[in-house]
ZADRENSE-203254 format. One line per field, with one value per residue: residue number from 1; residue in three letters; chain; z, y negated, x negated of N, C-alpha, C, O, CB in turn. Coordinates in nm, 4 decimals, always signed. Glycine has a CB too. Layout:
<nodes>
num = NUM  ... $
residuo = Ala  ... $
cadena = A  ... $
n_z = Z  ... $
n_y = Y  ... $
n_x = X  ... $
ca_z = Z  ... $
ca_y = Y  ... $
ca_x = X  ... $
c_z = Z  ... $
c_y = Y  ... $
c_x = X  ... $
o_z = Z  ... $
o_y = Y  ... $
o_x = X  ... $
cb_z = Z  ... $
cb_y = Y  ... $
cb_x = X  ... $
</nodes>
This chain:
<nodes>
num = 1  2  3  4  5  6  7  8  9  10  11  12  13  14  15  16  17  18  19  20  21  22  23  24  25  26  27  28  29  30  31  32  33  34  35  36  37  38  39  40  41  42  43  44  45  46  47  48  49  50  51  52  53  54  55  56  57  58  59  60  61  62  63  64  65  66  67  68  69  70  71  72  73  74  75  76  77  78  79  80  81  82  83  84  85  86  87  88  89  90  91  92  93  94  95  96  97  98  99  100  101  102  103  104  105  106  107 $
residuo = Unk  Unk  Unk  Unk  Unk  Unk  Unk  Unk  Unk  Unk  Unk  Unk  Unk  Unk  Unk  Unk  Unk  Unk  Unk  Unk  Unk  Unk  Unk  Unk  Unk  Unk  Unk  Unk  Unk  Unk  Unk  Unk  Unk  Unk  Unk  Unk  Unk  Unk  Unk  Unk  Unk  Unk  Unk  Unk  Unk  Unk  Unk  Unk  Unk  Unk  Unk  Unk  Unk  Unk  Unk  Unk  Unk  Unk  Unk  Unk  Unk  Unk  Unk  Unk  Unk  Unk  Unk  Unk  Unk  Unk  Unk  Unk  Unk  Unk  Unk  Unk  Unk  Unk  Unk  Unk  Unk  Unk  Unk  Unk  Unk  Unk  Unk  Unk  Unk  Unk  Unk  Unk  Unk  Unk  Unk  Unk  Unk  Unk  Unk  Unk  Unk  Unk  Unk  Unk  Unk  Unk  Unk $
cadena = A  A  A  A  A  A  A  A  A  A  A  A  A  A  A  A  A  A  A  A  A  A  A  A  A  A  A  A  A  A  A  A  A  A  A  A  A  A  A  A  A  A  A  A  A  A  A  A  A  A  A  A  A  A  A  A  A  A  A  A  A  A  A  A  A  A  A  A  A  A  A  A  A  A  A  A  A  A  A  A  A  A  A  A  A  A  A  A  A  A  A  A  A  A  A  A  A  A  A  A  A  A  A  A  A  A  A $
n_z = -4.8016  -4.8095  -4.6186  -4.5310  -4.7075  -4.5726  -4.3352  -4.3924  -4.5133  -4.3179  -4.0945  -4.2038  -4.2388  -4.0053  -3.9374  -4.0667  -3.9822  -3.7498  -3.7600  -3.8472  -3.6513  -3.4434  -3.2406  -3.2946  -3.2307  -3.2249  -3.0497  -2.9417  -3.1109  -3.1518  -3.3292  -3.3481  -3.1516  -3.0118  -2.8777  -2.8798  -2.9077  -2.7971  -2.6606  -2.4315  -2.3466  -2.0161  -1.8889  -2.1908  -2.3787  -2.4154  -2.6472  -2.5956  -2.8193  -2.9513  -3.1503  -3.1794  -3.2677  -3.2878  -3.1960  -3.0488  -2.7231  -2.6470  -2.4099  -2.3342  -2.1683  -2.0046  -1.8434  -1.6348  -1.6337  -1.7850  -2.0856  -2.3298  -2.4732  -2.5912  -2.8285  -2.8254  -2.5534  -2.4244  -2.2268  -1.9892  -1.8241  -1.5845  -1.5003  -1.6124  -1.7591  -1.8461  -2.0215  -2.0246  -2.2419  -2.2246  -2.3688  -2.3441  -2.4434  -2.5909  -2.4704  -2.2338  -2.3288  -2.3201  -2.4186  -2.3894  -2.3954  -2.3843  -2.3574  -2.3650  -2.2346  -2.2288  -2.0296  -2.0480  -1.7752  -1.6957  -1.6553 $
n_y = -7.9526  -7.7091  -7.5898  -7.6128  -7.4753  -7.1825  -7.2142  -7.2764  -6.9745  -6.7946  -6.8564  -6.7703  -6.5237  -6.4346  -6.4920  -6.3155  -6.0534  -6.0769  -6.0686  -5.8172  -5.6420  -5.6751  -5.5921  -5.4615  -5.6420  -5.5722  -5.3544  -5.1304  -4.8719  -4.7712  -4.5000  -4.2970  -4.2108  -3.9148  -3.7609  -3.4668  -3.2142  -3.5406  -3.5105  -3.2168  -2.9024  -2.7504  -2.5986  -2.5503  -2.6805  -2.9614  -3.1337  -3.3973  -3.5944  -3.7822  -3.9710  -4.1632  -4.4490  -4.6857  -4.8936  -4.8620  -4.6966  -4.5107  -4.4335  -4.2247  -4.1865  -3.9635  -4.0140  -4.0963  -3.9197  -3.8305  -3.7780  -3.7560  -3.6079  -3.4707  -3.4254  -3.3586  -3.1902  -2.9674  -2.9523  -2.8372  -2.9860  -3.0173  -3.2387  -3.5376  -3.7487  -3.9801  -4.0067  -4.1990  -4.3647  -4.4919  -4.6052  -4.6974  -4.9157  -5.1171  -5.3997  -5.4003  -5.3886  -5.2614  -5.0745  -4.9500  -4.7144  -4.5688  -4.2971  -4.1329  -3.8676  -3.6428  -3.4229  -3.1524  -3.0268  -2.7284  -2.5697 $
n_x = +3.4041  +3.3879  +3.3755  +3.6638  +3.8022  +3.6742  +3.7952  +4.0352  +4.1020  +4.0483  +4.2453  +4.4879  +4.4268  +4.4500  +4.6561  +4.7805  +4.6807  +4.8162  +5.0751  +5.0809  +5.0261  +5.1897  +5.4673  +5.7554  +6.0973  +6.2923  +6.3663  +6.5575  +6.7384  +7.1161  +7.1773  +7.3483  +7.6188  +7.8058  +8.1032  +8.2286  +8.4468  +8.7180  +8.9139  +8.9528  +9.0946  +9.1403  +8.8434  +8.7457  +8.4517  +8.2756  +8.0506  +7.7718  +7.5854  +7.3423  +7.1916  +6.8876  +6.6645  +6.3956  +6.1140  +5.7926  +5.7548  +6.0632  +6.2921  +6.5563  +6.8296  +7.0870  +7.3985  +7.2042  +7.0020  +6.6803  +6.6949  +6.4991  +6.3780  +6.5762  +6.8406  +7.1122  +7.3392  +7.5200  +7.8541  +8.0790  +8.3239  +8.5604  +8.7169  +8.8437  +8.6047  +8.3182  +8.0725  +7.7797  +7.5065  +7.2211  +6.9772  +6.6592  +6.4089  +6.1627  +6.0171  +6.2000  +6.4646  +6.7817  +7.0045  +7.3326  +7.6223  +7.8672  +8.1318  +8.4536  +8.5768  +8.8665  +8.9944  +9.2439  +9.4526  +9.5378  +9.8298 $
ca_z = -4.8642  -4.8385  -4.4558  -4.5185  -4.7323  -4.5094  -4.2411  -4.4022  -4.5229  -4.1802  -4.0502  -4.3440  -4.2339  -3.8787  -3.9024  -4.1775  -3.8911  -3.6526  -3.8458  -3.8899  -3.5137  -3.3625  -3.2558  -3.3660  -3.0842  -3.2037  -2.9444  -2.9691  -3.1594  -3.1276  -3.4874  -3.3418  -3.0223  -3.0100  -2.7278  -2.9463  -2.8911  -2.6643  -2.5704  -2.4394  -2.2400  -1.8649  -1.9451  -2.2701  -2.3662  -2.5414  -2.7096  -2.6400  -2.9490  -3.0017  -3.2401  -3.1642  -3.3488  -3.2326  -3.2380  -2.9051  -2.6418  -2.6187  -2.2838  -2.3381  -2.0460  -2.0357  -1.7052  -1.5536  -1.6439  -1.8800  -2.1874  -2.4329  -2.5689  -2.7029  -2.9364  -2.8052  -2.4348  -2.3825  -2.1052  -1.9973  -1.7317  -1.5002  -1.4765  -1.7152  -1.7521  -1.9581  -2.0585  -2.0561  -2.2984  -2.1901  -2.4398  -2.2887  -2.5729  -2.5285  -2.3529  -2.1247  -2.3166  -2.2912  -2.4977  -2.3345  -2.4997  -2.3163  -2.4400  -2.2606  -2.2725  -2.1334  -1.9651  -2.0171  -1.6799  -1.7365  -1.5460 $
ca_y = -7.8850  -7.5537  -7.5569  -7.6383  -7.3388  -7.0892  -7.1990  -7.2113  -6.8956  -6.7343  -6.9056  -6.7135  -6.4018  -6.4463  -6.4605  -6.1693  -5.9519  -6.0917  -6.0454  -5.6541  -5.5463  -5.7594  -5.4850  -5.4844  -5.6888  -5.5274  -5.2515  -4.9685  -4.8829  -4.6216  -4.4901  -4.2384  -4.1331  -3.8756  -3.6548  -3.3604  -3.3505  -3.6200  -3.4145  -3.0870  -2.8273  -2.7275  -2.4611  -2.5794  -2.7258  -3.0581  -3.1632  -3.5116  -3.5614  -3.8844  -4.0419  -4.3142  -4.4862  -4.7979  -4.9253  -4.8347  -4.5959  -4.5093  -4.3509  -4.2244  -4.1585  -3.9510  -3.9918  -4.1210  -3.8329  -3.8662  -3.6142  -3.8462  -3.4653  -3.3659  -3.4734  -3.3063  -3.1563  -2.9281  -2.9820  -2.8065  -3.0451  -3.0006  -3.3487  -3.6304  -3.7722  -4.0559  -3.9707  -4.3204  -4.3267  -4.5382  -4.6142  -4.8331  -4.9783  -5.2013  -5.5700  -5.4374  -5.4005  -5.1119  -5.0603  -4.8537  -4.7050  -4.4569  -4.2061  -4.0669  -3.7300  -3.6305  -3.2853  -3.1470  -2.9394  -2.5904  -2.5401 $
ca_x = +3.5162  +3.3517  +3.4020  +3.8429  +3.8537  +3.7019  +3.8589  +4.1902  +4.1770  +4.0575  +4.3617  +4.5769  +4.4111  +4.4390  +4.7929  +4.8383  +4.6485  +4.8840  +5.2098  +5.0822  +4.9750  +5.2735  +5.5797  +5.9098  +6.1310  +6.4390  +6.3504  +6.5510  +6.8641  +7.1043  +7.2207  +7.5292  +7.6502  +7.9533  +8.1471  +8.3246  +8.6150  +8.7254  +9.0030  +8.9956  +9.1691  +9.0454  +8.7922  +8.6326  +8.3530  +8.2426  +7.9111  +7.7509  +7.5133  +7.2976  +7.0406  +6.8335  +6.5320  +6.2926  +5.9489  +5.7559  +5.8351  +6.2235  +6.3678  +6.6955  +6.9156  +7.2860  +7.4373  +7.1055  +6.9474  +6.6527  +6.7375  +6.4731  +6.3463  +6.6670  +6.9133  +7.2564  +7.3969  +7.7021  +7.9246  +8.2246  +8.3913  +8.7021  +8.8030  +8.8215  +8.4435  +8.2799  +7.9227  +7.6741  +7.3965  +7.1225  +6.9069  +6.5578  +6.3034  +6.0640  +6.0573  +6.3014  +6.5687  +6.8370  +7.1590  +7.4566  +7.7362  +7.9937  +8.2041  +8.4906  +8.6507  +8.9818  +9.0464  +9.3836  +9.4507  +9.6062  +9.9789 $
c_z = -4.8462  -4.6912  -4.4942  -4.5561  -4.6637  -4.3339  -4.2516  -4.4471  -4.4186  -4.1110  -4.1249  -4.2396  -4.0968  -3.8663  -3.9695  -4.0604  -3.7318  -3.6355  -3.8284  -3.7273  -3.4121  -3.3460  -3.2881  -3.2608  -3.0875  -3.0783  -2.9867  -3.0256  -3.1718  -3.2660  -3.4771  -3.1740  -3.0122  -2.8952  -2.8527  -2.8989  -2.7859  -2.5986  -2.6161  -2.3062  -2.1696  -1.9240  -2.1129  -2.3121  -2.4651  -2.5636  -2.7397  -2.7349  -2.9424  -3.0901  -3.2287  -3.2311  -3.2696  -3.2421  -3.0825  -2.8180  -2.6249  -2.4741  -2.3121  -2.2001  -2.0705  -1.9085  -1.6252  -1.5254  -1.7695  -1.9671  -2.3463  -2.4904  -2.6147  -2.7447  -2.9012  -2.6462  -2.5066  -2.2515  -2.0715  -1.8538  -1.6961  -1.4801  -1.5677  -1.6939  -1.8396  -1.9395  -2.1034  -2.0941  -2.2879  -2.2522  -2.4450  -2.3885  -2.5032  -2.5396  -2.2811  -2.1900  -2.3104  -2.3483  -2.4378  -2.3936  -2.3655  -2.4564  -2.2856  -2.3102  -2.1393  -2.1506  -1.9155  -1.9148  -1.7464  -1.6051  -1.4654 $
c_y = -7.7332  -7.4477  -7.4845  -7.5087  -7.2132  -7.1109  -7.1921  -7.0310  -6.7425  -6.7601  -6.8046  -6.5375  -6.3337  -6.3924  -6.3568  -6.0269  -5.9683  -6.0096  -5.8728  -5.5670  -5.6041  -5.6542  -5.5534  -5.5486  -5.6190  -5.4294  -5.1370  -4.9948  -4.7545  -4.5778  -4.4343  -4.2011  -4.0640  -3.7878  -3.6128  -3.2722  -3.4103  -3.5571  -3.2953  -3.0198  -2.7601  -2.5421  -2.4771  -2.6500  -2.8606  -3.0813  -3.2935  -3.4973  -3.7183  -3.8820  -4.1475  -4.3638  -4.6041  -4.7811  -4.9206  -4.6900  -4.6449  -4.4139  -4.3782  -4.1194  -4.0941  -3.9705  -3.9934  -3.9647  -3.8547  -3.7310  -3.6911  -3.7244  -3.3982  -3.5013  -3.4494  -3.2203  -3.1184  -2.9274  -2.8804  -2.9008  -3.0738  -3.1103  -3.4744  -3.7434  -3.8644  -3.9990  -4.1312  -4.2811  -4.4879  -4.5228  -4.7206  -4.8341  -5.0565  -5.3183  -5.5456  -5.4402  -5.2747  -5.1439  -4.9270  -4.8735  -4.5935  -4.3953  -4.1294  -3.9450  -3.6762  -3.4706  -3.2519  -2.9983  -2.8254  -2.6032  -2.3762 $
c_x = +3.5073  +3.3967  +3.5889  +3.8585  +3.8139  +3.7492  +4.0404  +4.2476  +4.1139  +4.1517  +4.4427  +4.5545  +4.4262  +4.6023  +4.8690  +4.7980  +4.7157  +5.0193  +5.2036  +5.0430  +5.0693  +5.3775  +5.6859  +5.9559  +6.2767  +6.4923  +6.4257  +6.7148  +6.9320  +7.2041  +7.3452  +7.5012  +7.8099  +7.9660  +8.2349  +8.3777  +8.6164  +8.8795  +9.0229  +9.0697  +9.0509  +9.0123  +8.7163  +8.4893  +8.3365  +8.0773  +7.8866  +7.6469  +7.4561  +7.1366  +7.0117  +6.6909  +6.5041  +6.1657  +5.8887  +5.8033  +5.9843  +6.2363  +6.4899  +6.7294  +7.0128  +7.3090  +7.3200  +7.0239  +6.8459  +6.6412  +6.6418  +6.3819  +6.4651  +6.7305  +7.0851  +7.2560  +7.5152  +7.7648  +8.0589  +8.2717  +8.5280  +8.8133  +8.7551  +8.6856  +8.4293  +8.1120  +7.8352  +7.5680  +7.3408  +6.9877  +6.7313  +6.4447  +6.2058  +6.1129  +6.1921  +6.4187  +6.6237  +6.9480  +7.2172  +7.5466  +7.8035  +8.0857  +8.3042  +8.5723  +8.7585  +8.9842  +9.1937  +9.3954  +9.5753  +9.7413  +9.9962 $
o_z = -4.8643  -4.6654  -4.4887  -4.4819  -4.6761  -4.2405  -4.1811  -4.4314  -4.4441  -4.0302  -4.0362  -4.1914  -4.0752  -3.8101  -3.9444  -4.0538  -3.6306  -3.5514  -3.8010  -3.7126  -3.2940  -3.4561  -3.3053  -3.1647  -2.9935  -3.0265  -3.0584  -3.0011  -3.1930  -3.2860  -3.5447  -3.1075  -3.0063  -2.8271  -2.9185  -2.7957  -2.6868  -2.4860  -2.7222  -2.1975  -2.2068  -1.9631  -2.1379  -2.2111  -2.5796  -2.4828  -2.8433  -2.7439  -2.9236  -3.0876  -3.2586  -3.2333  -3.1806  -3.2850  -2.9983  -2.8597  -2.6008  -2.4643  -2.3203  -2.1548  -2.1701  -1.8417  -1.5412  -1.4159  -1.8699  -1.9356  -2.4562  -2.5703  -2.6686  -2.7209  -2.9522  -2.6228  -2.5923  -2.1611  -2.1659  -1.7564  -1.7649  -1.4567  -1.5867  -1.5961  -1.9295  -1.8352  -2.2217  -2.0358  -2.3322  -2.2076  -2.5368  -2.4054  -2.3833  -2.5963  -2.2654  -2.1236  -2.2976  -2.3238  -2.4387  -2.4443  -2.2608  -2.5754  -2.1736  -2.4216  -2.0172  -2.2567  -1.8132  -1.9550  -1.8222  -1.4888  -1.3929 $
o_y = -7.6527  -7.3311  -7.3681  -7.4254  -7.1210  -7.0322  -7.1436  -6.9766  -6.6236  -6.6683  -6.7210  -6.4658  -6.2128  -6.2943  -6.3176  -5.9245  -5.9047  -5.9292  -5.8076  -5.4449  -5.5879  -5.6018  -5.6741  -5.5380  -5.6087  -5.4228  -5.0509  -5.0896  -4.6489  -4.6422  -4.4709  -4.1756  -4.1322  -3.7458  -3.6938  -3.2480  -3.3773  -3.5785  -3.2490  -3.0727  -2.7266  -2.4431  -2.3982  -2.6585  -2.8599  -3.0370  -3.3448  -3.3820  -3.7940  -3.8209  -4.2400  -4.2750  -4.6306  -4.6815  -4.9845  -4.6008  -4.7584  -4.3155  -4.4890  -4.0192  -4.1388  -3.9338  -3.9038  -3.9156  -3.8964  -3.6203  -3.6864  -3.7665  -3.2875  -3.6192  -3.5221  -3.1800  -3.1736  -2.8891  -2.8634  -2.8423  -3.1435  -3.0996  -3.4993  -3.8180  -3.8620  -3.9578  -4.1649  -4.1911  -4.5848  -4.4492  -4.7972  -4.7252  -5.0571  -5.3511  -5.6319  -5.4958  -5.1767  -5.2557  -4.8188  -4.9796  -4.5681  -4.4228  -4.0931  -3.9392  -3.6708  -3.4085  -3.2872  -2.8873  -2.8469  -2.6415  -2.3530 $
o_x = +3.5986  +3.4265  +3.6285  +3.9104  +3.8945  +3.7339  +4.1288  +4.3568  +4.1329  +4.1654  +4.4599  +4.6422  +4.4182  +4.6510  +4.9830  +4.8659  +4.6862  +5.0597  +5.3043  +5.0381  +5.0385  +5.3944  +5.7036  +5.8797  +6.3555  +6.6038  +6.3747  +6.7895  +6.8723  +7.3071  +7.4414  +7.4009  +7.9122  +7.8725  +8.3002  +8.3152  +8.5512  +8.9245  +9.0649  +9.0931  +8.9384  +9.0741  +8.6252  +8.4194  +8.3817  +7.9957  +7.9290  +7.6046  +7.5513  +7.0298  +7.0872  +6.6055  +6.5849  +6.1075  +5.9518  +5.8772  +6.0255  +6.1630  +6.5428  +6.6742  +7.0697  +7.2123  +7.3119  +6.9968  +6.9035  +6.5973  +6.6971  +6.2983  +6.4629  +6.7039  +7.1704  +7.1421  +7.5842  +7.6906  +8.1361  +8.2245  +8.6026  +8.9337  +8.6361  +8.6899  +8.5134  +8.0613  +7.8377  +7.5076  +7.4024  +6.8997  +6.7021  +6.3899  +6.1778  +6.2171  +6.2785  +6.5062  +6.5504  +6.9932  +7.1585  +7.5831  +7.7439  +8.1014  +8.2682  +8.6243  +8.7436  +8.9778  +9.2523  +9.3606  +9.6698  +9.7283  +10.0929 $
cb_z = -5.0120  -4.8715  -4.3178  -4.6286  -4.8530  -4.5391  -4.1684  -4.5245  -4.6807  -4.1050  -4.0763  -4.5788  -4.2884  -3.8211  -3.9148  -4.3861  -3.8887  -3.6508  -4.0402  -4.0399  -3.4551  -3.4279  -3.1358  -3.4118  -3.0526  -3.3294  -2.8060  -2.8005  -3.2785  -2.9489  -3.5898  -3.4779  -2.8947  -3.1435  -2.5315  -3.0262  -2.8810  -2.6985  -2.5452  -2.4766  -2.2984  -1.6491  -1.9519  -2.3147  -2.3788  -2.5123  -2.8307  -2.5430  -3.1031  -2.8862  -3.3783  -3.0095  -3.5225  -3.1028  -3.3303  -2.8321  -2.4944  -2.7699  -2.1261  -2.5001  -1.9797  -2.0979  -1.6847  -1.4210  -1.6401  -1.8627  -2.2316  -2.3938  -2.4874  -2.6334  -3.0749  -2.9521  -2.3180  -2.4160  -2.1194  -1.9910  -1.7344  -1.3618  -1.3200  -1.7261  -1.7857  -1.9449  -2.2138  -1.9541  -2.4519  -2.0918  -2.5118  -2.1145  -2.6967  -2.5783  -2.4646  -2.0510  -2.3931  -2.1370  -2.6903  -2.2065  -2.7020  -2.1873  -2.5498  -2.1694  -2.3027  -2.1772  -1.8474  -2.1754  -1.5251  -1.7170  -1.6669 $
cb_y = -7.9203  -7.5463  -7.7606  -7.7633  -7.3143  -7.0135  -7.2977  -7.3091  -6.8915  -6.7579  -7.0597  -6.7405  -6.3823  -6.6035  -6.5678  -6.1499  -5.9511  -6.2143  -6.1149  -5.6170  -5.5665  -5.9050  -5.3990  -5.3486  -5.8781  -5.4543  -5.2973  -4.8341  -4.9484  -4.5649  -4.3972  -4.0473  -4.2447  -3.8022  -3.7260  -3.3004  -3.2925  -3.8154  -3.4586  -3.0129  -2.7169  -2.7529  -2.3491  -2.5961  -2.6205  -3.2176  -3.0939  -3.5995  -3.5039  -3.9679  -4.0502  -4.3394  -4.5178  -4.8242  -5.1102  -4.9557  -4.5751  -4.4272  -4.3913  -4.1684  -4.2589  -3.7817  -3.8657  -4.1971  -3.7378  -3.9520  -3.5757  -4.0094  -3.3459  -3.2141  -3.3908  -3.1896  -3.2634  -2.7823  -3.1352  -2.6143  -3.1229  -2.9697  -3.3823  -3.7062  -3.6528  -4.2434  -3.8431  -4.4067  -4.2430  -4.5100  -4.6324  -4.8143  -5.0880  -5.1972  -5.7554  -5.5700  -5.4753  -5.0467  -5.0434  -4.8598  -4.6299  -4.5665  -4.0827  -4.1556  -3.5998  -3.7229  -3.2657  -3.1431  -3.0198  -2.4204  -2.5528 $
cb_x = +3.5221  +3.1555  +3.3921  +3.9400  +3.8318  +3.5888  +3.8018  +4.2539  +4.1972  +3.9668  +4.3887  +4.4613  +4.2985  +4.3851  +4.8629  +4.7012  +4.4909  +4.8974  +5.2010  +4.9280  +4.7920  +5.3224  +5.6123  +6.0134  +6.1301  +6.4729  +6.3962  +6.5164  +6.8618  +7.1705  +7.1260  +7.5913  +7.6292  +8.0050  +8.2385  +8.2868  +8.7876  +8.7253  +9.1311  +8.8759  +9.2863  +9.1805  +8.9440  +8.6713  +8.2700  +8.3178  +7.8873  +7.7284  +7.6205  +7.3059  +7.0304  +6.8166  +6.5447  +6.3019  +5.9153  +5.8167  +5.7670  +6.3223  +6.3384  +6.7535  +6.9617  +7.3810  +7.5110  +7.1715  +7.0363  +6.5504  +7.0108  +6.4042  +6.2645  +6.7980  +6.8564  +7.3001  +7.4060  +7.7419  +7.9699  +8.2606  +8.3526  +8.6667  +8.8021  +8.9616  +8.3438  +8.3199  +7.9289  +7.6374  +7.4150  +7.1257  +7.0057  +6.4822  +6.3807  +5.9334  +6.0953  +6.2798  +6.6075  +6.8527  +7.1488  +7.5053  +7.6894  +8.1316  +8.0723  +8.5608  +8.5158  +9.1361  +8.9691  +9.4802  +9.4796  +9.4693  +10.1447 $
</nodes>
């Protein structure tokens, strides 16, 4: 009997030190992503902006660019643009979002 119980509760403990050194699988999540304003006139500027959280290394991407030390980019662009945020976590996964911003040309 003396055996059952320490082997059941090495079993118990086995899996409590499993449960606690096991990562998150959610991978990575991205909390906001904005383009301010999404429409402007030719010659201003907009501001993509994201926040992202996860468990592991995150690589965040904008436009296949990796920007995973900041938080925000300004842009001024000539012709109507979407901005892809590329968000890669761990096991491989990656969440993309877009944002597009329209450029109203001057007459």
């Amino acid at each position: 009997m003396n055996k059952f119980k320490i082997l059941l509760v090495s079993s118990i403990l086995l899996v409590a030190i499993v449960a606690c050194t096991t990562s998150d699988k959610r991978g990575a999540r991205v909390v906001s992503f904005r383009a301010e304003p999404l429409v402007i006139n030719e010659g201003e500027t907009v501001t993509v902006s994201w926040e992202v959280e996860g468990t592991g290394p995150l690589k965040v991407l904008l436009r296949n660019v990796d920007v995973s030390d900041k938080t925000s980019m300004t842009f001024t662009p000539t012709t109507d643009i979407s901005y892809f945020l590329d968000v890669e976590g761990p096991y491989n996964k990656t969440t993309r979002l877009w944002r597009k911003v329209t450029v109203i040309k001057a007459e």
